[in-house]
N, C-alpha and C positions, 0 to 999 in steps of 0.2 A: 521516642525510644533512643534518639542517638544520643542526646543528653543522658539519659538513666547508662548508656555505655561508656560515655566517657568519664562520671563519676564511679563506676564504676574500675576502670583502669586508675581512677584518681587515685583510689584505697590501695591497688596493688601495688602503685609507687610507694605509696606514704610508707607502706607496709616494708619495700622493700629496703628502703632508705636508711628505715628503722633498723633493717637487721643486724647482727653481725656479719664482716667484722666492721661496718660503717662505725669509727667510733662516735660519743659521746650524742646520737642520735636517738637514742630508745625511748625518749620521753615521747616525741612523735608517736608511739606506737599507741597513747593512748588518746589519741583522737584519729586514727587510720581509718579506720571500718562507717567514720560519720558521712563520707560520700557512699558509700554501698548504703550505709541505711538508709539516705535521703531517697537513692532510687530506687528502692526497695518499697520504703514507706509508698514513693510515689506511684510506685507499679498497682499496691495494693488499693489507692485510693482512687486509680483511674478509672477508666471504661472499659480496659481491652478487653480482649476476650486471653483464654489462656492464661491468668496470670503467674497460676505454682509453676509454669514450665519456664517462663518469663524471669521468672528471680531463680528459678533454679539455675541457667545460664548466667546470670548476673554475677550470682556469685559464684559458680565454677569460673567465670572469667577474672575474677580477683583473684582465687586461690591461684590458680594455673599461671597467670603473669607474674605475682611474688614469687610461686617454690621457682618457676623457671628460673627465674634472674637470681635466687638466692643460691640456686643449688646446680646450677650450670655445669657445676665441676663433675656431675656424674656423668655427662658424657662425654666430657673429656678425658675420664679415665677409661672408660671400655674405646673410646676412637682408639687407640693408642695400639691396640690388639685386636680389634673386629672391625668389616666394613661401613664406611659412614651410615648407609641407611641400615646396618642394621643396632650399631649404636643407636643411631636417631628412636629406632622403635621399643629397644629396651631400655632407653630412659626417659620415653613417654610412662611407664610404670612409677618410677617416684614423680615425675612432674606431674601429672596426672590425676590420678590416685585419691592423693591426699584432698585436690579440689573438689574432686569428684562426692569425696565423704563432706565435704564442706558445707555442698551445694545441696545435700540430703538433709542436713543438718536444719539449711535456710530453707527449705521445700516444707520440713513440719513445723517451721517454725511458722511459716504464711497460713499450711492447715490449723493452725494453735487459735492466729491471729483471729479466724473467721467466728472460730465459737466462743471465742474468752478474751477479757481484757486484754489492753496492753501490756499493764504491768506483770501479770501472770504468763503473756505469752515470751516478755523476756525473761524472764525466770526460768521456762522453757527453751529458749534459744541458749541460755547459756550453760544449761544442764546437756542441753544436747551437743555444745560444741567440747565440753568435758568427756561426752560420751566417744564422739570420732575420736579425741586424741587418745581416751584408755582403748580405742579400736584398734587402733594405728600402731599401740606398742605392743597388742597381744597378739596379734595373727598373725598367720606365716609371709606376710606381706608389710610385717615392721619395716617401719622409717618413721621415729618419733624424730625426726630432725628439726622438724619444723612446728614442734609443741610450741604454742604461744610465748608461754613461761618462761622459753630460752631467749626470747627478746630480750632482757635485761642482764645477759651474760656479760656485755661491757660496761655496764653500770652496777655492777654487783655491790656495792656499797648504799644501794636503793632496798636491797632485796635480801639482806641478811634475816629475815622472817623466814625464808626457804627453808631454815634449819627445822619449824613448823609444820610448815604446809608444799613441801614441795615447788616444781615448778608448777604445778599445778594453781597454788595460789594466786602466783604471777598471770597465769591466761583468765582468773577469774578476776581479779585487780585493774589488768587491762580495758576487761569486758565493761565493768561496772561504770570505770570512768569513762569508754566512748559510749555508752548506752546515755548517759546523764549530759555527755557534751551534744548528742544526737538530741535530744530532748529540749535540750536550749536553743540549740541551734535551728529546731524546725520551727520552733514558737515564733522564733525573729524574722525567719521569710515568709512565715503565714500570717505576719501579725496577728497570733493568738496569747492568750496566757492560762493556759488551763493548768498549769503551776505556777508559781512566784517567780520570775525569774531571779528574784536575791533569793527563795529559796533552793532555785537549782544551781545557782554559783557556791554556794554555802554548801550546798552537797558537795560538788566538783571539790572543790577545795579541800573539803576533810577528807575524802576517798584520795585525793592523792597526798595531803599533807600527813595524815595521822600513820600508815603503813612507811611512808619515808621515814618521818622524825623518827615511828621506833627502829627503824634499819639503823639509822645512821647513828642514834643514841647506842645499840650493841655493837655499832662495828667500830667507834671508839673507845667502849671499853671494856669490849671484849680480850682476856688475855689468855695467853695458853700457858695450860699449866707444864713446867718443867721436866721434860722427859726424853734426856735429847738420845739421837740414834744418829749416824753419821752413813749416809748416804751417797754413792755414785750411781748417774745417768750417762751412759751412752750414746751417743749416734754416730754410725759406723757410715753412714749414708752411702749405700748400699744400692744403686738402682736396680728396682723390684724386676721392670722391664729385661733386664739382660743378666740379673741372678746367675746365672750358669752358664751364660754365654761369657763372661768374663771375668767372673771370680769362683774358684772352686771351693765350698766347705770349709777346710781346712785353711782356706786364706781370711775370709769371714771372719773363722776364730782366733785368728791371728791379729786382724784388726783391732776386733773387738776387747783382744785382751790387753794390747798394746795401746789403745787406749783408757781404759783402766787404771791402767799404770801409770798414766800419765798423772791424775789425778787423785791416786788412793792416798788413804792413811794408815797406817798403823790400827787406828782402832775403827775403820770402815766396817758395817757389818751385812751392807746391803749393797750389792753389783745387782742396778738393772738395765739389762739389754733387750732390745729390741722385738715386736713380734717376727718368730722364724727364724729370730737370730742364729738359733743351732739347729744344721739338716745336716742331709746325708742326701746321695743320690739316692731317689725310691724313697724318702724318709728314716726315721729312726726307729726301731722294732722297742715298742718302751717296757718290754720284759726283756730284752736283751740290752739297755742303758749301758749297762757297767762295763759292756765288753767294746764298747766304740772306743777308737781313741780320741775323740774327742769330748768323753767324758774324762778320759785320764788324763788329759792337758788341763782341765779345767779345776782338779781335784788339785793339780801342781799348783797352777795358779795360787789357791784359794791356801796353800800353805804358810804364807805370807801375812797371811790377816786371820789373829789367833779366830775372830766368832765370826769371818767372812762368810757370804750365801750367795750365790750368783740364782738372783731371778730372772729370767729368760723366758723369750718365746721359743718351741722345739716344732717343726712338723715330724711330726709322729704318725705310726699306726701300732694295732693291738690284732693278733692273730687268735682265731678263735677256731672250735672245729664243729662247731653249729651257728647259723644265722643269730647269735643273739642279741642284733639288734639288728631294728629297720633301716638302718643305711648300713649294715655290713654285706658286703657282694662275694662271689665264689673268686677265690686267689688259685685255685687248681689241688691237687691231693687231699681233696675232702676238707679244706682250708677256707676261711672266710676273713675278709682284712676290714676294718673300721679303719677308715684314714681321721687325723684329728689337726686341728689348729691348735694348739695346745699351749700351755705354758708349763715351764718344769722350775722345781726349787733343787737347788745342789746344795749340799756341805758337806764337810771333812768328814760327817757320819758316815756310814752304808746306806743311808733312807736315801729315798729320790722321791719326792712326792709331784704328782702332775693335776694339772685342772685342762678339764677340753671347754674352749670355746663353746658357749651354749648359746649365745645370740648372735646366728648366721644372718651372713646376708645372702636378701633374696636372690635366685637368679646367679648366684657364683658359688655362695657355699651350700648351700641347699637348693633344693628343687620345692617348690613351694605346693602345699598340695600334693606331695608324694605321692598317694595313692589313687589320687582321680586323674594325677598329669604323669602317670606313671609312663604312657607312652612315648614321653618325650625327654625320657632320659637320653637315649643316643644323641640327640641335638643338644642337651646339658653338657654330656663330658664334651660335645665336637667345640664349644665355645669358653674351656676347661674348668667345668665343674668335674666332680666327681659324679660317676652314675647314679649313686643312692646319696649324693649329701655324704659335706661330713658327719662324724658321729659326733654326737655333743652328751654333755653332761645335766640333766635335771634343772641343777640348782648351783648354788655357788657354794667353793669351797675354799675356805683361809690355809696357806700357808703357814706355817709354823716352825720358825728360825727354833736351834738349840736352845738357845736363851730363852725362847717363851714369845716370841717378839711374832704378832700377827699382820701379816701384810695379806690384803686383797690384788690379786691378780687379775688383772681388769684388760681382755685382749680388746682393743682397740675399738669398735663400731658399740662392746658392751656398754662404755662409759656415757653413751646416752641417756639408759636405762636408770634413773634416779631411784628406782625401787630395787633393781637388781642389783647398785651396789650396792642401799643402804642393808640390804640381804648379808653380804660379806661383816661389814660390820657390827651387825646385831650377832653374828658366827665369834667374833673377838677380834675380825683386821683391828688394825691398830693404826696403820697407813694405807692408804693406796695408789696401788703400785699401777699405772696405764700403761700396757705395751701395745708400740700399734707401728703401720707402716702406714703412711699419709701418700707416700712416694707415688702409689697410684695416680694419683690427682694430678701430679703435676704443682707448680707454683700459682696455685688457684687461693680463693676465699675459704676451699673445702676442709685444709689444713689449720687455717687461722678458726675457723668455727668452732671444731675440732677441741682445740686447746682451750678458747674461752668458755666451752660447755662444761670442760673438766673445771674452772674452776664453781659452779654451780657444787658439784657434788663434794666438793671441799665444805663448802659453807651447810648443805644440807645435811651430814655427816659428822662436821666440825672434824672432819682428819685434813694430812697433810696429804696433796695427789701429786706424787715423784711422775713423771711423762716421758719415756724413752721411745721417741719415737725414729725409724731410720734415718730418715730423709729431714728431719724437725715436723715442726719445731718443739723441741724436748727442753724439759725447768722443772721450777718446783714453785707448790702453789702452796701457800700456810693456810690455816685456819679459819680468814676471815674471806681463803678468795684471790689474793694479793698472788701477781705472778711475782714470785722472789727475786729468780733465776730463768733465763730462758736462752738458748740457742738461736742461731739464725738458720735460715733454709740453707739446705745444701751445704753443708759443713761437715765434714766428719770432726768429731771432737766430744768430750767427755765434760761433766760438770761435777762437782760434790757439794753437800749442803749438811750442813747439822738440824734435821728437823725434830721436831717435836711428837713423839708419840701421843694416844690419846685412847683410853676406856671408856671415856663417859659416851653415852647413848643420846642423841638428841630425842626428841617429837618425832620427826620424821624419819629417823633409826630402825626408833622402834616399832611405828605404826604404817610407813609408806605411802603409799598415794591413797590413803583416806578419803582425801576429796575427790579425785576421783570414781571412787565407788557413790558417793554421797550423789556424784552429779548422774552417774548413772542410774541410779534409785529415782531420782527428780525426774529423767529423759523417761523412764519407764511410766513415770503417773501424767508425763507430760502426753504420752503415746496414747494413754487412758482416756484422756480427754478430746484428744480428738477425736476417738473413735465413738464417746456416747454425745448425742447428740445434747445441747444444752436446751433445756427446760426452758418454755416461753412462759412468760411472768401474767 
């Protein structure tokens, strides 16, 4: 067993090696997982007793050793504001978690194994490792951080098919190639050949050759069509930790406008600043916008640039005089307040159009399971959530410049979500626009991920992703993926870019995480088959 443990820790290295932002590493990820299946296979073909709990362990210990080391930075960000152990224990929820679904995954894939071939039981293994990650993104305990498919975010010129099939594709790409290197590679230490082995090389070979050549064939001559819009990025850098301990409001926007200015044009028509870039003490009342003065500084601003828009992060609320929604709480005089993470669009019109944040995180912006974990709202707000969660919105909604010009508003954590922006998109964004504050983190890998995830949804999309984020690292990402422009950490300073708008709809646009659904259909007939006993011949 202690050999099956240390091939086992062997995969969560290869694994984490692989990740971003290690660069030019990702190719490793497609032989990661051949130590976990060696001791897996081995577990299966031993004597012991116990085996499904046996590999269940195995591979919860892969998962747990990668998300730790890749994703470290989440408690570094709550130590910063909460005591160590109790950091320690709410970021055992994303280290966790994720391995824990991993290890459920490999648990039926051994019950698969018992009643049905090999070949059909990875068929099964790899529907079911499709099925945790569309888990992972749908329940109130989202953290698609760690989808397979974002492994090739620093090699994005591999993966230009993502415009197709999501990252999604990419975790099945990966699977295929270590399932086939797993296969050779057991043949060799068992001296067996119940395949060819020039047949399984000759596999190997086209599973990673034919998906490369056609990446790299569209991402040379792929070109954007003409449509330029002239664009400014901010970062005011801003530390999130002392916010209002040291800069008030109204100095914020004074920043933020003065940088700006540093780098506008004349024909500029997009100002984007930062998530939360514009508050107020207690937030902004977003039926009463027009009477702050810090919209009227901003309307002065934007006098200067005839079709200027400043897109901005706002902390907002919405006063109501019934509960009409599940996270609106009593404010006193028969009053109820929805607090929001918001983003708001300005121009020279009278409209002010806002989008709330709708992909919270767990444990800060929501209370996950509101209703069953209702009891523990007083410990939510004492660690500063709000007691009901923020309020969020549905679905995603496009901004819409005077001009016609569609920008997606993508608050920070959403930019994960490959289906939720390509949502914005298939609405008419035209760009997308990431506001986010990374500042939490600290100068971790959590920032750098971050950014190389945004360019995924450039390429799935075929739009341009603008990244203002406070602290960095803020740029702009074209068409194929390509960071243009980028920011260093901890900089206040501004950039501009003339990018390229874009209407056309990819595959993945229009249809989303398809395979996904496809590999949950397969986990479900896989679940079928465990449970009917197979028919003796």
């Amino acid at each position: 067993m202690k050999n099956r443990i240390l091939l086992a820790l062997l995969s969560a290295f290869l694994l984490w090696f692989a990740w971003p932002p290690i660069p030019y590493t990702s190719p490793i990820l497609w032989i990661a997982f051949v130590p976990l299946l060696i001791a897996i296979e081995q577990t299966i073909r031993s004597t012991d007793n116990k085996k499904g709990k046996k590999i269940f362990w195995l591979a919860f210990l892969t998962g747990f050793v990668w998300n730790t080391a890749s994703i470290y930075w989440v408690y570094n960000a709550m130590n910063a504001f909460l005591p160590s152990y109790v950091s320690l224990l709410i970021s055992l929820i994303p280290f966790a978690l994720a391995p824990l679904l991993m290890a459920i995954a490999f648990r039926l894939y051994y019950q698969l194994r018992k009643r049905r071939s090999i070949g059909l039981s990875f068929v099964g293994l790899v529907s079911l490792w499709l099925s945790y990650e569309f888990l992972h993104q749908s329940w109130d305990l989202a953290f698609p951080w760690m989808t397979l498919g974002n492994g090739f975010a620093n090699l994005h010129q591999l993966v230009q098919w993502y415009s197709f099939t999501g990252v999604h594709g990419g975790s099945i790409w990966i699977w295929l190639v270590n399932i086939f290197v797993f296969l050779l590679v057991w043949q060799r230490l068992n001296k067996i050949q119940a395949i060819s082995t020039l047949k399984l090389g000759l596999y190997i070979g086209l599973i990673i050759l034919i998906p490369s050549g056609i990446s790299l064939a569209i991402y040379t001559t792929y070109e954007e069509h003409s449509n330029p819009s002239q664009i400014v990025v901010v970062q005011p850098n801003i530390d999130p930790y002392q916010k209002f301990g040291t800069i008030t409001p109204e100095q914020q926007l004074s920043t933020l406008i003065n940088l700006s200015e540093k780098v506008a044009k004349p024909n500029t028509e997009f100002f984007i600043w930062p998530e939360t870039a514009i508050s107020a003490q207690g937030g902004i009342n977003e039926d009463e916008f027009r009477a702050y003065s810090s919209y009227e500084r901003i309307i002065d601003f934007l006098d200067k640039y005839k079709n200027g828009n400043v897109l901005s992060g706002i902390e907002s609320y919405k006063l109501y005089n019934s509960p009409k929604t599940p996270t609106a709480r009593a404010w006193g005089n028969n009053t109820y307040l929805d607090a929001f993470n918001a983003a708001v669009l300005i121009d020279q019109s009278s409209k002010v159009q806002f989008y709330h944040k709708s992909k919270l995180v767990p444990g800060v912006e929501q209370l996950p399971f509101g209703e069953a974990l209702d009891f523990l709202k007083p410990l939510f707000a004492h660690f500063g959530g709000t007691t009901g969660g923020y309020g969020r919105q549905g679905e995603p909604s496009v901004f819409y410049a005077a001009s016609g010009i569609g920008a997606a508003p993508v608050i920070c954590y959403e930019s994960i979500w490959g289906n939720y922006v390509a949502d914005y998109v298939k609405q008419g964004a035209q760009f997308i626009a990431v506001i986010t504050n990374d500042g939490w983190w600290g100068n971790t890998s959590g920032k750098d991920q971050h950014l190389l995830y945004a360019k995924l949804r450039a390429i799935e999309n075929r739009r341009w992703v603008v990244r203002s984020a406070n602290t960095g690292i803020s740029g702009f990402i074209n068409q194929r993926g390509d960071i243009i422009q980028k920011t260093s950490w901890w900089e206040p300073t501004a950039l501009t870019q003339e990018i390229n708008l874009n209407e056309d709809l990819t595959f993945y646009s229009k249809n989303g995480d398809l395979l996904a659904y496809i590999g949950l259909a397969f986990s479900l007939f896989s679940i079928v088959l465990i449970a009917t006993p197979r028919r003796k011949s």
